[in-house]
C-alpha positions as CSV (number, residue, x, y, z in Angstrom):
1,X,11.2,-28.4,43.2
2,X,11.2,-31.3,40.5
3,X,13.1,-34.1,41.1
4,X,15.8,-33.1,38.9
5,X,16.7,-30.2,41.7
6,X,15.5,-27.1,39.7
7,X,12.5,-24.7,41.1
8,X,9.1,-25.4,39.7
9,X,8.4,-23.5,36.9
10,X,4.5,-23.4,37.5
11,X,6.2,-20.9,40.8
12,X,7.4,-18.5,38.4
13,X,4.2,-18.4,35.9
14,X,1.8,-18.2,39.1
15,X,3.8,-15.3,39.9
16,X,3.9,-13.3,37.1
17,X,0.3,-14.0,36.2
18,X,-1.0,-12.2,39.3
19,X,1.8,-9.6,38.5
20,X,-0.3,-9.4,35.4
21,X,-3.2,-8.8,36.9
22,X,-2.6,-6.4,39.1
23,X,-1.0,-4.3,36.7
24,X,-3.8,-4.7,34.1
25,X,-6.2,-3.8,37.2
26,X,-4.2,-0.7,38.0
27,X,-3.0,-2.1,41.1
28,X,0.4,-0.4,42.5
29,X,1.7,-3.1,44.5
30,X,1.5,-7.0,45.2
31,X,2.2,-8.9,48.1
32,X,4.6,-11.6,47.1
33,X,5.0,-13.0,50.7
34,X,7.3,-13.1,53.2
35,X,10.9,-14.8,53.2
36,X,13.1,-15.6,49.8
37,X,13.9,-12.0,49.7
38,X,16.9,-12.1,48.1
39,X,15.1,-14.0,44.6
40,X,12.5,-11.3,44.9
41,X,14.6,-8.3,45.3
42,X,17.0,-9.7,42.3
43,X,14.1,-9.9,40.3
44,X,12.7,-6.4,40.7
45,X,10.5,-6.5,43.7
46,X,10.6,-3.8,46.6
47,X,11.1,-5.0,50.0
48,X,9.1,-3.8,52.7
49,X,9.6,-4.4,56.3
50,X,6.8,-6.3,58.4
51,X,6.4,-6.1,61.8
52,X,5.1,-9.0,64.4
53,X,4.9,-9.0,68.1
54,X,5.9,-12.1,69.8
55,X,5.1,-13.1,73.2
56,X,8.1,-15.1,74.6
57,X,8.0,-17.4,77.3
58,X,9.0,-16.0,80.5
59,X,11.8,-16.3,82.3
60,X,12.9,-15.3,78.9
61,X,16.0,-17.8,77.8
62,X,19.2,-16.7,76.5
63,X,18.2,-18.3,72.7
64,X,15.3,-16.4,72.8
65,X,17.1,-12.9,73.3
66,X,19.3,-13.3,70.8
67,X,16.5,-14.4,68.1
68,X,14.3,-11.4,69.0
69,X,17.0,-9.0,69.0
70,X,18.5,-9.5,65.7
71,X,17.5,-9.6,62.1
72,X,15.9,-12.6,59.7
73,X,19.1,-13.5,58.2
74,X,17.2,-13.5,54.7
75,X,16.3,-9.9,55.1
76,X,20.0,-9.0,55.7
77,X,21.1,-11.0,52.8
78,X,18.7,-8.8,50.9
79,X,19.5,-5.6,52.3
80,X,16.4,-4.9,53.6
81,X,17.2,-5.2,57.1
């Protein structure tokens, strides 16, 4: 961000110049990264889901369970989850 509180705007050109590409280069998909879902998905992209595996410390805590069995917030705000 700027310091007047507004995103970047080199974000938004970086991203549409490797959308660009990709569609010049007859590429079918780009991977825009993980998290900000909701931006992406308002903007046209197709969420995908991504798995990890996580090895939590054992004996296992009560915070942990509940982070590993629910979803990134973000991805339920975009409706992906």
């Amino acid at each position: 961000m700027d310091r007047s509180g507004k995103p970047a705007r080199s974000f938004f050109g970086v991203t549409k110049m490797a959308i660009r590409h990709a569609v010049a280069n007859g590429m079918k998909a780009v991977a825009l990264g993980a998290g900000s879902y909701q931006g992406k998905v308002l903007r046209g992209a197709q969420v995908h889901g991504l798995w990890s595996a996580v090895v939590p410390p054992q004996p296992l805590e009560e915070t942990w369970q509940q982070a590993l069995t629910r979803p990134f917030p973000q991805a339920v705000e975009a409706g992906c989850a």
